[in-house]
N, C-alpha and C positions, 0 to 999 in steps of 0.2 A: 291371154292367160288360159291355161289349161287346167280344168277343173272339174271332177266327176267322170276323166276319161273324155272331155272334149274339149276346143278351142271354145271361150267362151271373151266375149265385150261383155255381158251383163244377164245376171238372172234375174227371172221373175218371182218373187217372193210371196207365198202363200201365208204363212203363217209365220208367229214370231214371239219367242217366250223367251224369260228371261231368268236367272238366278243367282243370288249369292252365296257366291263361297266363302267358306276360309280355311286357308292350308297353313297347319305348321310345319316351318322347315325347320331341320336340323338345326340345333344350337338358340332353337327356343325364338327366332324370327318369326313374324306373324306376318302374312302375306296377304292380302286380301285379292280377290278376282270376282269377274264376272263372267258366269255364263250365257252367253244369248245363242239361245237352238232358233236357226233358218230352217224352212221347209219350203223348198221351188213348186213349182206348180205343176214339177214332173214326177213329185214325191222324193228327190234327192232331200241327204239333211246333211246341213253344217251345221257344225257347234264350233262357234269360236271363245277361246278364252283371253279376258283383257281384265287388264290392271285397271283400278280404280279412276286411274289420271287418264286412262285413254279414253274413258267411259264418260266421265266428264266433260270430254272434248268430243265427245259423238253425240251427246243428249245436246249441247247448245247448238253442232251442228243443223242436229236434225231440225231442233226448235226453228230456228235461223230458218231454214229450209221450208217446213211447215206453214209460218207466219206468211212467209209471203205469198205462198195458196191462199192463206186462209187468216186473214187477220184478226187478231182478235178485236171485239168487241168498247171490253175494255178493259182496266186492270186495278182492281182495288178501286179505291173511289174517284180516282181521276180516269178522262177519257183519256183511250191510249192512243198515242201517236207514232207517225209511221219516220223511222230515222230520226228522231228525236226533237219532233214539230208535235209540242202536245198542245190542244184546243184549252190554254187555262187564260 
């Protein structure tokens, strides 16, 4: 993938913010987006913009992704279990 002017597998992510939009289009459609600004560790910045439903589907990723680093604890009053072996 070519990105920034170079062949790139993957960057290194510095920093990471996020924002809500909303655009109206033409004929009175309300659209909603999100903005999430990347910063590499080279100082390059991406800003990508996604729909609501792809955003959705990047937040469970991430969660998904996260959890198994770092599992949580526990969740609300029952202990959490891992793939769905909870200690009750």
């Amino acid at each position: 993938m070519k990105l920034f002017g170079k062949e790139r597998e993957s960057l290194r992510i510095r920093k990471v913010q996020a924002t809500r939009a909303v655009y109206v289009r033409p004929g009175n459609v309300e659209e909603q987006e999100v903005e999430i600004k990347l910063q590499t560790e080279d100082g390059e910045r991406l800003d990508l913009r996604l729909r609501t439903r792809e955003v959705r589907q990047l937040i469970l990723d991430l969660n998904d992704s996260y959890e198994a680093i770092n599992p949580p604890l526990s969740r609300g009053r029952n202990a959490a279990g891992w793939q769905g072996m909870d200690d009750r």
